[in-house]
N, C-alpha and C positions, 0 to 999 in steps of 0.2 A: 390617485391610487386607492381611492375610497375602496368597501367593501369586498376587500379581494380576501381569498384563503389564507389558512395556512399552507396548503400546496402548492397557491401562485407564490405565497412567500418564500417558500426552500427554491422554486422554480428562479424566484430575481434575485435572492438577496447572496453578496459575496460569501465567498466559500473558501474553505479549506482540507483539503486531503493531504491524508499522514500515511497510507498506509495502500499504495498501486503498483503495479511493475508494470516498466515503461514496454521491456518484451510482450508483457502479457495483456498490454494498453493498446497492442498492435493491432491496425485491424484486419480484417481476412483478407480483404485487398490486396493491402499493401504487403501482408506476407506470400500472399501469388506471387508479387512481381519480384519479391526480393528472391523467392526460390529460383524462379525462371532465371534471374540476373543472374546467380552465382550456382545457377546448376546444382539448386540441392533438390532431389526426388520426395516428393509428398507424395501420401497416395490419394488426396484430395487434389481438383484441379481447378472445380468452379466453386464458384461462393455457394451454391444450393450443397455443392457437398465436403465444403469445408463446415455447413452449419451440421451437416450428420455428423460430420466428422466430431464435432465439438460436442456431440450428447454424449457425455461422459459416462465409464460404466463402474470405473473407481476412482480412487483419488492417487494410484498406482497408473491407471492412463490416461490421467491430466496431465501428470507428471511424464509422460512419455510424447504426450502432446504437444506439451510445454515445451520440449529438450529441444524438441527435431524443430519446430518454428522457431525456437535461439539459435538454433546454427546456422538460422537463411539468411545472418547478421555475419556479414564478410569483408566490411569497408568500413574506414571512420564515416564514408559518406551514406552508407545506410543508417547511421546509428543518429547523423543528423536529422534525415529525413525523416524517419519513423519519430525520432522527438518533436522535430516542428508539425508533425501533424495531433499528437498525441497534446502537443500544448495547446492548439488550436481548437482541438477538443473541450480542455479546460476551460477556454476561455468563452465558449461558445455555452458553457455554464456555469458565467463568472464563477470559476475555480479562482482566485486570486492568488494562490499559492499552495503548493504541492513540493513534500515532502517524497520523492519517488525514489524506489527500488531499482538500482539498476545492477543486471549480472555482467559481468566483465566475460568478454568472447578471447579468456587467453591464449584458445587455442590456432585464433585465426590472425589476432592483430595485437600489439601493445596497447598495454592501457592510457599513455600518455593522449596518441590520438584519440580515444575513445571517449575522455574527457573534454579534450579541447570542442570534437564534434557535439557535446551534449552543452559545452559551455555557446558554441556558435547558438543553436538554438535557443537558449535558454535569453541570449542579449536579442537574440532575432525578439522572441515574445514579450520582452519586455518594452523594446522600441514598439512592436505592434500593436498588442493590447495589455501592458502595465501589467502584465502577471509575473509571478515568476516560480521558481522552483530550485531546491537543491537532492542531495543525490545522498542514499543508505546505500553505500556497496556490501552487497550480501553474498555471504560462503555459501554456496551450494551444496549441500549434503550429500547427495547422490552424484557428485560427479564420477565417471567411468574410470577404475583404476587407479583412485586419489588414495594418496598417503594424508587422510586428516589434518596432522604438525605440519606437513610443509605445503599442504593448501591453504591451509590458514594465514600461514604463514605470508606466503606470496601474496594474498587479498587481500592480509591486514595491515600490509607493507604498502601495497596499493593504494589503500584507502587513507593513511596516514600521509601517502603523499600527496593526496588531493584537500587535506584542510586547506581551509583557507579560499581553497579554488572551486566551491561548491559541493566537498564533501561535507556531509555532517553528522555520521553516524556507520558503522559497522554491523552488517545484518546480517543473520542467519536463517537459509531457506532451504527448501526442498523436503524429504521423505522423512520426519519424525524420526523410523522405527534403522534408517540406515546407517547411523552413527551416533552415540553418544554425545551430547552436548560437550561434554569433558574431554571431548576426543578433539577440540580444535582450541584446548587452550592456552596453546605457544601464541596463535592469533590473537586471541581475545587479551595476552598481557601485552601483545604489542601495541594494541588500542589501548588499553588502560594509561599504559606507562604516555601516553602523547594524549592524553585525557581525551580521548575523542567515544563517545558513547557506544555502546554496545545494544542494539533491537532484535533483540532474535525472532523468530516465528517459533511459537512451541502449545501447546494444550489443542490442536487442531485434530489432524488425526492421532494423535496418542493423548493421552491422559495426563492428569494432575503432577504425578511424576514428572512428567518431562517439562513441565513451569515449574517446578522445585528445582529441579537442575540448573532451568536458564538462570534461575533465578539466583541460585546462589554462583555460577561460573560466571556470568554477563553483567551482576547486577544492574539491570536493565532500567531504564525511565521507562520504556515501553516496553511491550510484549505484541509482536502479531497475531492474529487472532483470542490467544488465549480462552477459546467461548468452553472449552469445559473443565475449565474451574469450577464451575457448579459442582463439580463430583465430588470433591472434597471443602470440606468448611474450614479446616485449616490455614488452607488456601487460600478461600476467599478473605478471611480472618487478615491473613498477609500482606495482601494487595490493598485491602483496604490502610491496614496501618501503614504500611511504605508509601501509600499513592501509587502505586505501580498503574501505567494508564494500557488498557486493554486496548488495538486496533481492531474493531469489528468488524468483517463485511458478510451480513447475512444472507446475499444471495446466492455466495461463493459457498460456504458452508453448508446449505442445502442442495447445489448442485453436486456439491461431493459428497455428498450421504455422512454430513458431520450430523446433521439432521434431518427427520423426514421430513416436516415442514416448517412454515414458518412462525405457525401457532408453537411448536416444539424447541423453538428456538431458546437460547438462554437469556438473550441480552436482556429482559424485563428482570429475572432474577438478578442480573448483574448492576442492572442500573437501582435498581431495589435496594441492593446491599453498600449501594454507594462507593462503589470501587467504581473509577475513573473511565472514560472510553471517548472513542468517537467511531461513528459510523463510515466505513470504506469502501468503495467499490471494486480493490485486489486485482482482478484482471477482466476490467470491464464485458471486453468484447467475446470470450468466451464463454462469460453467464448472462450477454444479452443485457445488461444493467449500464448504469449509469451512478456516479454519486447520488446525482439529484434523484434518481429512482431508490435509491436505498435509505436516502433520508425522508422521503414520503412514505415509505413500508414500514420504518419505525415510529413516525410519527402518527400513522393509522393507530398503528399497535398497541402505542403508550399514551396515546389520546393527548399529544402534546399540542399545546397554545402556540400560538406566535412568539409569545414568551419565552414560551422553553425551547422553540425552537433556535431562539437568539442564544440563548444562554449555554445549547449544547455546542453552539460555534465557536463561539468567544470559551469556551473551555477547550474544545478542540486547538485553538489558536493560540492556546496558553502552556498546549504541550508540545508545541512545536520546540526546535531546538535551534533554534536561530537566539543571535545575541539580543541582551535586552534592551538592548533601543530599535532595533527589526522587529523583534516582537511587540516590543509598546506600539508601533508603527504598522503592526498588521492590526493588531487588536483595532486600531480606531479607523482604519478603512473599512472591517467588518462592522463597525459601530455605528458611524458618522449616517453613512450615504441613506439608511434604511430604519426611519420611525417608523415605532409599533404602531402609535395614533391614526397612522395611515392608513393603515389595514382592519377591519371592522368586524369581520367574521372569522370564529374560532375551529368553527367545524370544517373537516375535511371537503366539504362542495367543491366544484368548482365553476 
């Protein structure tokens, strides 16, 4: 493996993802077939116009985007399928483990199956290629006609019953500006009081306010996106002293007009100020990315060695929320398989 890149090195070396939704991991494909299955109407039909479909015009019809391809999930046995291929994905860039986003379809099937189908794949990918994955069930913000307390309520009741059985954290997703962080927290003490973590998504599309909120209602170990924190130095001030680890994924960010590009992006100021992060790919198939693509965009950017590109994993790996001996034990699969000595050349080539 003499004189290979740092790009061929994020291309081989084992991975970890903190921060995707298995819905939004889906790919065009397979959300055809699942509409056709269960008779839900897209105004898209073929992949040339599911990709128009997906040129996004705000982050108000992502989220619309988003909604109506969650609802084409109508069977525990879709929710298997879309995961074993979405692992297969992973594994096909040694992802070695993936901390994933999954939203609960309460309004088509109980959560227990929903589980069980995400645990059948999850043993499927492990027997297949040694990967694995556990599950952040997230409150969706924008659900249609929700009373806040008793959505929460229902997901954080959900998610506390799945410890143990591949839950390991309580997420909060969807529209910033549709609810109050504060507004879902019957949910959030019901996670607390069963210690199970709390990740919200917040500083995406709203501002700094709204990671003072997460922050103080979730006290979070992580924050989704969190990328405009820049706007306040208070803030960043905060996250620094707490550790609070940022989930970045800068393609997603730019395709929703979080920013115009990727020159405009924050994350060089955020890794600057030494507040914690790791690079995501959110919902891959949507903004056309990959993990592996978004850790070669930042490693352009930040003119990162092989070195730093080891060292941004193994931090990555170190926020995961798995027990301390899974984690001493991911840590040294990302460590073990892959000397720097190997690799020769610093520069982006390939």
């Amino acid at each position: 493996m003499k004189n290979r890149s740092v790009k061929a090195f994020i291309q081989s070396m084992p991975k970890v993802e903190l921060h995707v939704h298995l819905k939004g991991a889906t790919r065009p494909e397979t959300i055809l077939k699942l509409a056709k299955k269960n008779n839900v109407e897209l105004p898209a039909k073929t992949l040339p116009e599911m990709a128009k479909w997906f040129e996004f015009k705000s982050f108000n019809h992502f989220i619309d985007i988003y909604s109506l391809n969650a609802s084409c999930f109508a069977e525990p046995e879709d929710v298997e399928f879309a995961a074993r291929e979405f692992l297969a994905e992973q594994a096909r860039q040694n992802i070695v483990y993936t901390e994933v986003t999954y939203t609960i379809n309460q309004r088509k099937m109980p959560f227990k199956p929903q589980l069980e189908a995400l645990n059948r794949a999850k043993a499927w990918a492990q027997e297949e290629f040694g990967i694995s994955m556990n599950y952040v069930i997230d409150i969706p913000r924008n659900f249609e006609n929700m009373d806040p307390s008793a959505f929460s309520t229902l997901f954080a009741t959900h998610a506390v019953q799945g410890m143990g059985n591949g839950v390991i954290a309580l997420g909060l997703a969807g529209k910033e500006s549709t609810h109050a962080v504060a507004d879902f927290s019957d949910g959030f003490d019901i996670a607390k009081e069963a210690g199970l973590p709390i990740i919200p998504h917040a500083g995406e599309a709203m501002g700094a306010q709204s990671m003072f909120d997460a922050i103080e209602h979730c006290d979070p170990p992580r924050i989704g996106h969190g990328v405009r924190c820049v706007e306040d130095k208070n803030l960043m001030a905060l996250l620094k002293e707490r550790q609070i680890h940022l989930e970045i994924s800068p393609t997603s960010n730019i395709c929703l007009g979080i920013f115009d590009s990727m020159a405009d992006h924050s994350f060089a100021e955020i890794a600057a100020a030494g507040i914690p992060y790791s690079i995501n790919s959110d919902d891959p198939p949507y903004f056309n990315t990959t993990l592996t693509d978004e850790l070669i965009i930042v490693a352009e950017r930040l003119n990162w060695t092989i070195e730093d590109v080891q060292a941004h994993m193994l931090k990555t790996a170190e926020a995961t929320l798995l027990p301390d001996a899974e984690k001493a034990a991911l840590i040294s699969k990302i460590s073990q398989p892959f000397k720097i000595d190997d690799f020769r050349l610093d520069s982006m080539t390939t």
